[in-house]
C-alpha positions as semicolon CSV with decimal commas, in nm:
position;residue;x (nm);y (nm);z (nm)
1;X;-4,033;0,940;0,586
2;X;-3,727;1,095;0,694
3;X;-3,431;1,045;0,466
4;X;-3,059;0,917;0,610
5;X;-2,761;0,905;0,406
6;X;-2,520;0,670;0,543
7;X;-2,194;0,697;0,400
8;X;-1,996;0,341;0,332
9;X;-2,163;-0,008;0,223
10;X;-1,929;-0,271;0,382
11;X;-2,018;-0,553;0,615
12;X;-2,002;-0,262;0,950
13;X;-2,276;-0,105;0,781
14;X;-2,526;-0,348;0,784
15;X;-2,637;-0,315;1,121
16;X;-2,681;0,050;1,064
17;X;-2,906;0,044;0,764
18;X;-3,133;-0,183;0,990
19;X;-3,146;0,022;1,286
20;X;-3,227;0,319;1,090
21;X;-3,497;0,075;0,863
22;X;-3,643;-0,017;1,257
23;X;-3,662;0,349;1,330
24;X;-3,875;0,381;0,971
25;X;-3,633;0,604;0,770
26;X;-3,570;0,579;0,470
27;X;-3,186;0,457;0,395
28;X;-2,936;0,573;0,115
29;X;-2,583;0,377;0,148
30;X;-2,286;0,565;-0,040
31;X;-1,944;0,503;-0,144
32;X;-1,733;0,421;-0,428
33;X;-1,816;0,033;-0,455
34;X;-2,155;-0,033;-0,591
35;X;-2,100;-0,441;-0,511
36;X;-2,092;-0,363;-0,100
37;X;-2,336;-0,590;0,058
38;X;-2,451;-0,296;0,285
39;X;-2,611;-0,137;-0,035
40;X;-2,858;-0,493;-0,091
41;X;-2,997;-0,405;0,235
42;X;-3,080;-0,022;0,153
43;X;-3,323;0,144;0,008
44;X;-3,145;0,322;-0,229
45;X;-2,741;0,325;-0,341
46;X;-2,528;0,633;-0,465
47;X;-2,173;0,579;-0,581
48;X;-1,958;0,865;-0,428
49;X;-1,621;0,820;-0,259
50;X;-1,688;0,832;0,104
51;X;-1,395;1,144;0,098
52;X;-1,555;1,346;-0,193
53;X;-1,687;1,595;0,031
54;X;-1,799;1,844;-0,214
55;X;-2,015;1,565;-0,460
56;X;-2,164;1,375;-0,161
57;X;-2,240;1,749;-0,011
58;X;-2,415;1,852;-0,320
59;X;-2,601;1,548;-0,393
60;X;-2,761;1,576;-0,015
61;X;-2,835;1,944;-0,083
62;X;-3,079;1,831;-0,466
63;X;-3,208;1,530;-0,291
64;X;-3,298;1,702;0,092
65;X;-3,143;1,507;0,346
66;X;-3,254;1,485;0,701
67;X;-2,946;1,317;0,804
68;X;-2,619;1,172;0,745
69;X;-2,374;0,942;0,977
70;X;-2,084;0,663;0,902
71;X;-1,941;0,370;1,082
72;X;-1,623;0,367;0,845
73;X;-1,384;0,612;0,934
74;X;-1,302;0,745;0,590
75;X;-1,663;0,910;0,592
76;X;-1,639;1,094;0,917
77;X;-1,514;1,438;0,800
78;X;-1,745;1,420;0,505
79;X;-2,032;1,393;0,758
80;X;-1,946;1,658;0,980
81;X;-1,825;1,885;0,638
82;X;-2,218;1,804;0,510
83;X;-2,390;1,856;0,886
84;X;-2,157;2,150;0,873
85;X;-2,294;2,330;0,551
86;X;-2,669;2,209;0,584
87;X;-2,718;2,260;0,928
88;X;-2,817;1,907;1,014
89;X;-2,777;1,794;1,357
90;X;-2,399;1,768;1,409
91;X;-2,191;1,523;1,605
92;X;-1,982;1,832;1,681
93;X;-1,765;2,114;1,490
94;X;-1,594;2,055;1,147
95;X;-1,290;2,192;1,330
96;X;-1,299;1,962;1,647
97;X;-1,371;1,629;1,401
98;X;-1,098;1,731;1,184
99;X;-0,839;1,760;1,481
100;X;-0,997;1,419;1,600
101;X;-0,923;1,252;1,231
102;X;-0,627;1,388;1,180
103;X;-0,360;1,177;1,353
104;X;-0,093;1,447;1,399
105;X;-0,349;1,738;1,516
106;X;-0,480;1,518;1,737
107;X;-0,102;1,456;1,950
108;X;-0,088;1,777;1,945
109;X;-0,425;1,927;2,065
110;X;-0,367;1,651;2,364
111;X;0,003;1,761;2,448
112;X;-0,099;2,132;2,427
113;X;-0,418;2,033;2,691
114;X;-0,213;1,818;2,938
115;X;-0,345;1,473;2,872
116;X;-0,060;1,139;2,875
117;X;0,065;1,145;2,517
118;X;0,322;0,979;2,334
119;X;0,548;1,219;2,173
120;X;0,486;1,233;1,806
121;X;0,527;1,450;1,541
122;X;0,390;1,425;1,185
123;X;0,580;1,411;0,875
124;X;0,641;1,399;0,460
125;X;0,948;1,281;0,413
126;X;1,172;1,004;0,572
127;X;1,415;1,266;0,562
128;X;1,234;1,478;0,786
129;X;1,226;1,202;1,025
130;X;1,613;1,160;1,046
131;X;1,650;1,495;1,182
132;X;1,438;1,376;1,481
133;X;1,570;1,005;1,568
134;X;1,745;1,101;1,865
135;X;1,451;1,297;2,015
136;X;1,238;0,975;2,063
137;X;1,306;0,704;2,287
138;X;1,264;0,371;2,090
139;X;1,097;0,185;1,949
140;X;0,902;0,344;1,798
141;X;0,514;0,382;1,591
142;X;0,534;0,476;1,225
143;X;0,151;0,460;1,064
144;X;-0,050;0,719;0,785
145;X;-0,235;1,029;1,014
146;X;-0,566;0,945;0,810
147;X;-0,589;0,586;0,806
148;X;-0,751;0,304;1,018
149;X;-0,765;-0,055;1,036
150;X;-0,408;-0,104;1,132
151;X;-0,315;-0,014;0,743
152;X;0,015;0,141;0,682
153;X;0,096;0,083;1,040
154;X;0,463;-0,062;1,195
155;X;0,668;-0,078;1,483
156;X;1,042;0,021;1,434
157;X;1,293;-0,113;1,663
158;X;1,624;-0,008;1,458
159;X;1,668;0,295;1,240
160;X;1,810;0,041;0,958
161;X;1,393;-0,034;0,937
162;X;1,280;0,285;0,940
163;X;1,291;0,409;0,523
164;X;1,042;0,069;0,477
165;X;0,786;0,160;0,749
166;X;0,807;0,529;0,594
167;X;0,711;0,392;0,280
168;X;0,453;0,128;0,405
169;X;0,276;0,437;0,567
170;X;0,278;0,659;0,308
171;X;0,163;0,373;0,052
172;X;-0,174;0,438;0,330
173;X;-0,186;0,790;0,375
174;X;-0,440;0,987;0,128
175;X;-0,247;1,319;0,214
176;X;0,093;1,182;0,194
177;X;0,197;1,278;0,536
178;X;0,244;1,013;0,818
179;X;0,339;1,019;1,220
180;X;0,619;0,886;1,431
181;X;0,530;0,799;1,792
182;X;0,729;0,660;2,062
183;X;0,553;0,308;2,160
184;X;0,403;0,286;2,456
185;X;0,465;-0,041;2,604
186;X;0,139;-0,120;2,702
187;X;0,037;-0,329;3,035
188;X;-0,207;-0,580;2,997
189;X;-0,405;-0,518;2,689
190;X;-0,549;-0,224;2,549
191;X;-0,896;-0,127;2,468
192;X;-1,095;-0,006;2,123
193;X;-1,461;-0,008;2,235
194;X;-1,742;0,232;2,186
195;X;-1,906;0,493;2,364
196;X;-2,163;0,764;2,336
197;X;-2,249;1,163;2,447
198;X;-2,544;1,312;2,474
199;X;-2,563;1,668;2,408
200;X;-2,170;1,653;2,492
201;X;-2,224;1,437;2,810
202;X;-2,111;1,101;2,818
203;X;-2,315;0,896;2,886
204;X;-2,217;0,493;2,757
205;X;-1,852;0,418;2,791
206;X;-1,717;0,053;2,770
207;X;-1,371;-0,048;2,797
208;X;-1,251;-0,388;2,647
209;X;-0,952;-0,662;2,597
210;X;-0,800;-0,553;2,221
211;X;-0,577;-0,864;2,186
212;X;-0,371;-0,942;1,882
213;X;-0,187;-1,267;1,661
214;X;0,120;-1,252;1,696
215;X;0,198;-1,499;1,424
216;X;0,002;-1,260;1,176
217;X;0,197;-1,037;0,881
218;X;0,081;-0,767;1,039
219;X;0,079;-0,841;1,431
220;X;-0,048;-0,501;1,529
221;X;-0,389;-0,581;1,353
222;X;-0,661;-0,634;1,631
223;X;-0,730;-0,996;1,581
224;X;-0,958;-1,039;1,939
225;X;-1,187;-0,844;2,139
226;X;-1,328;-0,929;2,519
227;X;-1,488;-0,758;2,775
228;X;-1,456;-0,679;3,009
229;X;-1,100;-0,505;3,000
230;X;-0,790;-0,562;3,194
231;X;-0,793;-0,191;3,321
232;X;-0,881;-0,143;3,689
233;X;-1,170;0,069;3,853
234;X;-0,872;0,328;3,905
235;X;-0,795;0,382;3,574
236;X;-1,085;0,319;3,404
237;X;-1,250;0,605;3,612
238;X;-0,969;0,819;3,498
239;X;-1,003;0,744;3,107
240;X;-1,373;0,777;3,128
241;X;-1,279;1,190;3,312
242;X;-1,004;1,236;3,056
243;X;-1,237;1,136;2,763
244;X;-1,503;1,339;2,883
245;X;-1,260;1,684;2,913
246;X;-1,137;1,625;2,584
247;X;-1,547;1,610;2,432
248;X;-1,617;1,877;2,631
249;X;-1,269;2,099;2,517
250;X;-1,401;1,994;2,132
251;X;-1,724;2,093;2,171
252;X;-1,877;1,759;2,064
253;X;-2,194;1,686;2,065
254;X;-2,437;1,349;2,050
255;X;-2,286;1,096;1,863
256;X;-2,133;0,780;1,882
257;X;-1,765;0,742;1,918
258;X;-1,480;0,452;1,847
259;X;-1,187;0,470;2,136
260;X;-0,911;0,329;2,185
261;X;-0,687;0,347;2,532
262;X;-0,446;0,204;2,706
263;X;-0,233;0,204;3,000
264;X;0,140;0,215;2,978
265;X;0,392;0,026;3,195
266;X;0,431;0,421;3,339
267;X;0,092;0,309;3,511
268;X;-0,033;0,634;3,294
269;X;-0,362;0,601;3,117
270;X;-0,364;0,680;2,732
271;X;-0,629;0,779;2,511
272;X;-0,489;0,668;2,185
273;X;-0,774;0,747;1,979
274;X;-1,098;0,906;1,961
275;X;-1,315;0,913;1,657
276;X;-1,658;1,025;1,600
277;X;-1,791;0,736;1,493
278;X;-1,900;0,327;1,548
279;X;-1,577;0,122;1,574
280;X;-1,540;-0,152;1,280
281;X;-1,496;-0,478;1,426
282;X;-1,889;-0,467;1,527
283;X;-1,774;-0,296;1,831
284;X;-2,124;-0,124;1,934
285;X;-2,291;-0,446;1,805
286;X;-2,057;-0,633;2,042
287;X;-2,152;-0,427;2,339
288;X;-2,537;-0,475;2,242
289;X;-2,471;-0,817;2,304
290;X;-2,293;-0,736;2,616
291;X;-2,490;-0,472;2,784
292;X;-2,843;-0,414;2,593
293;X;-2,731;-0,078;2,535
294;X;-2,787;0,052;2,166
295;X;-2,573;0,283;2,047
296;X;-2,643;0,194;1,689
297;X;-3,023;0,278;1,718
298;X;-2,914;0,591;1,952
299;X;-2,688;0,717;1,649
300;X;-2,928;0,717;1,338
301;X;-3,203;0,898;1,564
302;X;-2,972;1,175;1,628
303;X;-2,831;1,207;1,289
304;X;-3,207;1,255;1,172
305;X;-3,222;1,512;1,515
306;X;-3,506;1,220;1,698
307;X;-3,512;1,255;2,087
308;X;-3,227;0,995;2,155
309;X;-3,273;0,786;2,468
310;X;-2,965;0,573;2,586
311;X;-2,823;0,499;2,919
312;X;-2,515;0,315;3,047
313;X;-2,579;-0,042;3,117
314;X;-2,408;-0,370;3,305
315;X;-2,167;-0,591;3,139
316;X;-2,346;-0,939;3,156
317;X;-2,080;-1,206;3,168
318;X;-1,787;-1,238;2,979
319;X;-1,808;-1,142;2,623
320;X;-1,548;-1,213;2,307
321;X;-1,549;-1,116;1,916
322;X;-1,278;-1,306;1,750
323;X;-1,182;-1,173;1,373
324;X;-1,185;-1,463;1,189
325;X;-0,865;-1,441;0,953
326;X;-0,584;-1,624;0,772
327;X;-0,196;-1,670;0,800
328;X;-0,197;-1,693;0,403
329;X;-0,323;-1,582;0,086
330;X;-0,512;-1,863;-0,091
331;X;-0,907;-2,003;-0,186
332;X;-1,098;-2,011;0,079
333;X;-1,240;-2,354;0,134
334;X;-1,449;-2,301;0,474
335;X;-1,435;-2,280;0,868
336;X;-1,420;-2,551;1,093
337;X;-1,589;-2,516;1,496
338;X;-1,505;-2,778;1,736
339;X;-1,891;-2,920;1,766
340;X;-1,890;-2,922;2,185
341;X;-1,725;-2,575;2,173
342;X;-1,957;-2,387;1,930
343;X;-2,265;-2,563;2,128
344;X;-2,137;-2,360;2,511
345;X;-1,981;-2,043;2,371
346;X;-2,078;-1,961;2,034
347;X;-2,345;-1,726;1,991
348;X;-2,305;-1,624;1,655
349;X;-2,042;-1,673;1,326
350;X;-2,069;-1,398;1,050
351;X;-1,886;-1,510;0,745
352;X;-1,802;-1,280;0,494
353;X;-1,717;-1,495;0,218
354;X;-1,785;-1,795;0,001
355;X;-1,635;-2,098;-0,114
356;X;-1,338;-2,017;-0,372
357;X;-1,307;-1,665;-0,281
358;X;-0,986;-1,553;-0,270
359;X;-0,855;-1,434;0,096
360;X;-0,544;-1,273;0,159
361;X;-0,268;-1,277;0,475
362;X;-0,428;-1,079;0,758
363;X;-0,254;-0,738;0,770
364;X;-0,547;-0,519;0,875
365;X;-0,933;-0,509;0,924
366;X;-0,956;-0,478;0,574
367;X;-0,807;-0,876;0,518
368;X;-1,106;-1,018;0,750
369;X;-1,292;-1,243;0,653
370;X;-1,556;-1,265;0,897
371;X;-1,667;-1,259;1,330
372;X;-1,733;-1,500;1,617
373;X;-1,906;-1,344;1,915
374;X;-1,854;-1,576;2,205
375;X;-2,034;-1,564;2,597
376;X;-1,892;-1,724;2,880
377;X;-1,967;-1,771;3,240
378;X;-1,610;-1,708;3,336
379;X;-1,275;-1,544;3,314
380;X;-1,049;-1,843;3,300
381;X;-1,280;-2,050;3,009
382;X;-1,257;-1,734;2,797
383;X;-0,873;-1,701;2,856
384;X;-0,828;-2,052;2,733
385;X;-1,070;-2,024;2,461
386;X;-0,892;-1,695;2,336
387;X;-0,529;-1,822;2,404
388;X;-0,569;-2,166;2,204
389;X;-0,810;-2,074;1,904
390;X;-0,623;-2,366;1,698
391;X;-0,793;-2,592;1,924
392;X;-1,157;-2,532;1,841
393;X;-1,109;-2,320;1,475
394;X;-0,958;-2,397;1,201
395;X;-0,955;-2,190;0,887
396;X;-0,913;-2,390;0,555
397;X;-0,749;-2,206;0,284
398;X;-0,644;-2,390;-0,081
């Protein structure tokens, strides 16, 4: 029985442990919080930070590994550091994922190739970032270079604001040192979906609707998804070529991978993000739903180095996840579905917590408290059904 190590133990991971459990491996979930409901569904539990690179690599090396992956993004350079040094199958170079993690490497490695970028530079000090105010057109993006989920991350419109987003990033940022982006003013909404290479070939990409609330305390959390996307043929075609150069300029290999684009009101496409890994949110589970395609399965066989057979399918229908959150801190008391709604759309509710739990304001992915996936036969019932949630959910917090 082939052993996989999958590094984090949240709800994301779930999914992962079973596919790998279907494929007949044995499972080891690891990270830093032995209560994780991912680690009641594995075989076996070891508490390492996700980021402790050289524990989690020496633990692998005394208890033989055959593989190791992550659908959290805090356990992605540990991954490729431990495929790295054991000679496991890879998802690509240590030096290509670490430019891919790493916020500020990553603006640069696409200005110095020629892709659409924002300009950006990375930073230590709010003092540093004085010097450069008059080089950026505002507003402007202020977030951590090695977080996710939205944590840390704001939008400055006056330089009066910009000390407190500093701070908010750094308060996020494990190496202290954060980025400053113009903001690209998007048109239509962006996309964070997932895709997948083979041998360095993509082969799945998916494109989707990231939406957000508005009304949230943080209103740059993704608070939506839907497929398909509001990109056209056009530029979707030139997102999938530009995503493709940039695995092939890396070197990357098979693996799954969480991106997010958009296009600006420039009309230029943007790849905003690319990380080796499944998207939180349920993103590849989302466009199993969607498409049939499995890139969950796809990625535990390759991290164990199985023949890996996956191929691009067709969207059926319309598709939505909505991130079931609150507008306050409080109890939670429970969720409430309109009855006629839940019976046409709903497909299935994932709740992540229990009666009297306490729940906190949404700021990030990190604040949810659970999924919706929804299926529709059309664009204008989605729309509706996305545009007036208050209708048909209610979220009761004490």
């Amino acid at each position: 029985m082939k052993k996989l190590l999958i590094l984090g133990g949240d709800h994301f991971t779930i999914p992962v442990v079973e596919a790998a459990k279907q494929q007949g491996y044995y499972t080891i979930t690891c990270d830093y919080l032995p209560d994780n409901v991912g680690h009641k569904v594995s075989d076996q539990y070891v508490n390492f930070s996700t980021t402790d690179k050289e524990r989690i690599l020496e633990w692998a090396r005394q208890n033989h590994i055959d593989g190791i992956v992550t659908f959290t993004d805090s356990g992605v350079i540990t991954t490729a550091y431990v495929q790295h040094h054991l000679g496991l199958p890879p998802i690509g170079p240590l030096e290509s994922v670490e430019i891919l993690q790493n916020k500020d490497k990553f603006r640069v490695f696409l200005t110095e190739h020629g892709f659409n970028v924002p300009k950006a530079k990375g930073y230590t000090s709010y003092e540093q970032v004085l010097n450069d105010v008059d080089w950026y057109q505002w507003p402007i993006i202020v977030k951590p270079v090695d977080s996710a989920a939205s944590k840390g991350v704001t939008r400055v419109n006056d330089i009066m604001n910009l000390k407190d987003a500093v701070d908010y990033a750094l308060h996020f940022s494990a190496s202290g040192r954060f980025i400053v982006e113009e903001f690209i003013e998007k048109d239509g909404c962006s996309s964070d979906s997932d895709c997948f290479s083979l041998n360095g070939k993509l082969v799945v990409v998916t494109y989707s609707a990231q939406r957000f609330d508005e009304n949230a305390e943080n209103p740059y959390a993704p608070a939506c998804f839907s497929w398909p996307s509001t990109f056209n043929k056009e530029q979707e075609d030139y997102l999938t070529s530009e995503i493709q150069r940039l695995l092939t300029l890396l070197n990357m290999n098979t693996s799954v991978y969480n991106v997010e684009t958009r296009v600006g009101l420039d009309n230029k496409p943007y790849i905003m993000e690319l990380s080796p890994r499944g998207g939180g949110n349920r993103l590849a589970e989302m466009v199993r739903f969607s498409t049939g395609t499995d890139m969950i399965t796809a990625a535990v066989r390759a991290a164990v180095g199985d023949t890996v057979e996956i191929e691009q399918k067709p969207l059926m229908g319309h598709w939505a996840e909505v991130i079931i959150h609150t507008d306050k801190t409080g109890r939670f008391s429970e969720i409430v579905i309109d009855r006629d709604f839940y019976s046409q759309y709903v497909i299935q509710t994932d709740l992540w917590v229990a009666r009297g739990d306490k729940v906190e304001a949404f700021t990030g992915g990190n604040k949810a408290i659970g999924t919706i996936v929804l299926n529709f036969n059309d664009k204008s019932t989605m729309l509706w059904a996305l545009s007036h949630q208050k209708e048909w959910l209610h979220v009761v917090v004490q």
